[in-house]
N, C-alpha and C positions, 0 to 999 in steps of 0.2 A: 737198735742202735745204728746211726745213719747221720749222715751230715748234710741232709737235707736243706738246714738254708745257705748253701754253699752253691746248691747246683742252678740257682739262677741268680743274679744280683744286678741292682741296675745303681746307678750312682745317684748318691742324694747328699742334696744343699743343706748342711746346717751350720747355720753363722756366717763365719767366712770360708769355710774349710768341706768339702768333700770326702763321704769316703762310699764304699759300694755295699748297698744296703739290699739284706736279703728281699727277693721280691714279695714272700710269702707273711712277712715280719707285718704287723699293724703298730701302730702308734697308739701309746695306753694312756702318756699324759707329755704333755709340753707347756711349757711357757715361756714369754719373752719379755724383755726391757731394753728399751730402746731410750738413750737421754732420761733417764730415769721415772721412764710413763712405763707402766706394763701394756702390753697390745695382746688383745682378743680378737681372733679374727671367725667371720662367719661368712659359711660358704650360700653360693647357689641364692643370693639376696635380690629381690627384683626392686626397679627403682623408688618404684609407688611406695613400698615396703620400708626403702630408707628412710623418705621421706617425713614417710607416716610416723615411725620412730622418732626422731630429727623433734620432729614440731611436736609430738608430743612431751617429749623432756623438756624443749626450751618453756614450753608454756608450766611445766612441775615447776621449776625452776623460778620462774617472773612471778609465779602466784605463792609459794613455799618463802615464808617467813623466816629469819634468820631469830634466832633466842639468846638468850640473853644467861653466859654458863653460869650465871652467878644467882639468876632468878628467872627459873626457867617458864614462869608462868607472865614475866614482862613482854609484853608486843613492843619490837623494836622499831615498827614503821620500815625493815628494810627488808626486799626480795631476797632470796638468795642469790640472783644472778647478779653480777658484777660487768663482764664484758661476753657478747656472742659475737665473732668473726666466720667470714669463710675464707679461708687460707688457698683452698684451690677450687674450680671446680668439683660441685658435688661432695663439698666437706662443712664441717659445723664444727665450732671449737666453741665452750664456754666454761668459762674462768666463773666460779662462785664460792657461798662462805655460808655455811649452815648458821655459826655463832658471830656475835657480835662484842667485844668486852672495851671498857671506855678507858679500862688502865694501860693494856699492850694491844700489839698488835697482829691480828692472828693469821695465820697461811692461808693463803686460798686454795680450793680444790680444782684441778684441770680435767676436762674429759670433751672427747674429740672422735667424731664420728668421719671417718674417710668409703666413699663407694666409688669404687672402680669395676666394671666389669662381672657386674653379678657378683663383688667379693665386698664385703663389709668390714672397714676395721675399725678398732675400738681400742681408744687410749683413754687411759687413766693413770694420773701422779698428780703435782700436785707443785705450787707455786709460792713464794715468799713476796710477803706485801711489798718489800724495794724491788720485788722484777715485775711487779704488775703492769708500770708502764710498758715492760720490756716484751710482752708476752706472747703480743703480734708479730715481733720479729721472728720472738723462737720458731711460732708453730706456723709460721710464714716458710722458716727455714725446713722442718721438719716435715712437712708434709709436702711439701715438693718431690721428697725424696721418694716419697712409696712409689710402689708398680705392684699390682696384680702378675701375679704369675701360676701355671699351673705346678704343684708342688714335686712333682718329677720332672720338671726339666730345669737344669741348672745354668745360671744365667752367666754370661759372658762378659757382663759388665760390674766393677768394682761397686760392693753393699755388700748389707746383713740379711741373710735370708730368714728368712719370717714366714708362719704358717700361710698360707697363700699368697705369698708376696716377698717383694725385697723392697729393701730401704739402702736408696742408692749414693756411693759415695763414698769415700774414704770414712777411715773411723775417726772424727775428731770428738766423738761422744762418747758417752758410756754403753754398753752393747753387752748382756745377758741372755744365752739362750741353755736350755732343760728339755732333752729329751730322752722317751723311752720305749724301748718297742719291745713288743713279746714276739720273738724271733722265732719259734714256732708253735702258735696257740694251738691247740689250749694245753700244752705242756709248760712247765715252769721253766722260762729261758728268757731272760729279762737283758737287754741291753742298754745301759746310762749315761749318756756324755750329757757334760755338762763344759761351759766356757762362758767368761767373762774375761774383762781387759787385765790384762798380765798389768803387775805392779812392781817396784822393786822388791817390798816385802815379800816376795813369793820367792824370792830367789836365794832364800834361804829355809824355808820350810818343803823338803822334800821328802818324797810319801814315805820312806824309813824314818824319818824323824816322829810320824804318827802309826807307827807298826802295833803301839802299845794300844789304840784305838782299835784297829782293825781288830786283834787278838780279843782283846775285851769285847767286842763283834758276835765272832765265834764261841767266846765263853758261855754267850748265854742260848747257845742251840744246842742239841743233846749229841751226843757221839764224842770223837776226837775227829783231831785234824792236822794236816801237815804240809807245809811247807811246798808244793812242787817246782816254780821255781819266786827266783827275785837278784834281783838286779835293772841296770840301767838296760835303757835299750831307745832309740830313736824314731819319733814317729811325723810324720810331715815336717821334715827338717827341724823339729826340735828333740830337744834332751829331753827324756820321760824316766822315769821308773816302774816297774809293776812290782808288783805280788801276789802269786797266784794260789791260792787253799784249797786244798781236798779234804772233806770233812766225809766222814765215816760212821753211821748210823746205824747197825743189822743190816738189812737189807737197802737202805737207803744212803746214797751216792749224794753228794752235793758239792760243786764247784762256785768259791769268791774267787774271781779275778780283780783285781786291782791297777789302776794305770794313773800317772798322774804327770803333767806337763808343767813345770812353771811360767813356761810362755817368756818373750822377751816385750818389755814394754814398751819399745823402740820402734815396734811394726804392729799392726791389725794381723797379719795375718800368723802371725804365732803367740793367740791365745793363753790364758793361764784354763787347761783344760786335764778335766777328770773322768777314767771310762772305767765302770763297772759292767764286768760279765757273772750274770747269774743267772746257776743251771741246776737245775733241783730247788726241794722247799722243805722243811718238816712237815710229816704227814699231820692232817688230822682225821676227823670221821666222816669229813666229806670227800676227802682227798687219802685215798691210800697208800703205801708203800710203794706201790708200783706202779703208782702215779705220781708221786709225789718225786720219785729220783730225779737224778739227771736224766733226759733225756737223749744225752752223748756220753758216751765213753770217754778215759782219761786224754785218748788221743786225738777222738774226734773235738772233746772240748779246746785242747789245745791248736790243732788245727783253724777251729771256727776263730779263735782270740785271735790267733796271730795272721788271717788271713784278714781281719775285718781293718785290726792296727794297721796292717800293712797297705793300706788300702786308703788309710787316710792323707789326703795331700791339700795342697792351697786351691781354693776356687778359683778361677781363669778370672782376671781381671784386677788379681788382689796385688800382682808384682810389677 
């Protein structure tokens, strides 16, 4: 019992907002949405490699026949590619339509390959046949914005931090990010923020209002559970709530923390933002009792929450 990811931490970008992230913690899954493309990013990418990539799609793409949803063995004479642009240096955007139907008219698919710096990124969403003219603008606008950066150092200039990268600029888009790190593997100690643009409707659903979810949560793990604490409490200049659970198993310990921000829709840099601390797991046959607990004590859990919370603040360039 030890509060081992305490004793080092270095600060880390995610979204707009910083907070000080154990050094020894790995990232177990993340994803992001940027203007409503999701971005995949790939590290350590050599040029030749983009490249090869690059022309290999365009050409799936100009050769890959578009069908017909209505008679899917009709040759519709059309490619799937609709438009390929390069928005910046060392970028590739193409607009395409798998289906063809002669009564409506169907979306088109967007996907967009950007290299910077040995770093690969990879959009995909997706476009409505009235903005097709429009599309060159968008991703004219949108891919300007990226930078390569290395993922522990936090940039000084207003954006969305993004797995090796920031997308520069104020928020006048939509912006999604999802991450999770296991705070110290390979014990069960799991930490979840998550943040999207704050809406008004948020500003009435506060995390007591769904207590009845979390509790039904807990229902279905074995033990009981209780309460330690709940109430408000403030974290990067906003209003948050948690609630924090100890659930009790025989031998086995398990901590839900709870945190949840409605964010103000007014500013990028106060989020509608959700943080779960999870520490312990129910055992099974590959994971025993005494593997399977918390890995901290009732105070060192407490400790870890409220040093991590407290730790969170606005990115340098967001005010």
């Amino acid at each position: 019992m030890n509060n081992s990811p305490l004793s080092k931490a270095r600060p880390w970008c995610v979204g707009r907002l910083v907070f000080d992230r154990p050094a020894i913690s790995e990232i177990s899954n993340e994803s992001y949405v940027y203007r409503g493309d999701k971005l995949v990013t790939t590290h350590n990418v050599s040029l030749d490699a983009y490249r090869e990539k690059v022309d290999a799609r365009e050409s799936e793409l100009r050769t890959r026949q578009r069908v017909n949803p209505v008679n899917l063995s009709e040759r519709t004479g059309h490619a799937w590619l609709e438009k390929a642009f390069s928005p910046v240096k060392d970028s590739r955007v193409f607009i395409y339509q798998e289906g063809v139907a002669k009564a409506i008219q169907l979306p088109f698919n967007s996907e967009g390959y950007i290299f910077a710096d040995h770093t690969l990124f990879h959009t995909t969403g997706g476009i409505g046949s009235s903005g097709l003219d429009d599309s060159e603008n968008i991703y004219n606008d949108t891919y300007r914005r990226f930078k390569a950066r290395d993922n522990w150092t936090v940039p000084t200039e207003s954006g969305f931090c993004i797995d090796g990268g920031i997308v520069t600029g104020s928020n006048v888009h939509t912006e999604e990010v999802s991450q999770s790190f296991a705070l110290m593997p390979p014990r069960p100690a799991l930490l979840l923020i998550k943040m999207r643009d704050s809406m008004d409707y948020d500003q009435g659903q506060p995390l007591t209002k769904n207590l009845s979810e979390l509790r039904a949560k807990l229902n279905r793990m074995p033990g009981s559970y209780h309460i330690l604490r709940k109430g408000k409490r403030p974290i990067a200049g906003m209003d948050a709530e948690e609630v924090l659970f100890a659930l009790k198993d025989g031998a086995v310990t398990v901590y839900r923390f709870y945190l949840l921000a409605p964010g103000n829709p007014a500013t990028p840099a106060q989020p509608h933002t959700s943080i779960e601390l999870l520490l312990g797991t129910s055992p099974r046959d590959d994971f025993p009792p005494d593997q399977a607990t918390s890995p901290l004590d009732e105070s060192g859990a407490l400790q870890l929450w409220d040093t991590l919370l407290n730790s969170l603040r606005v990115k340098p360039g967001e005010i």
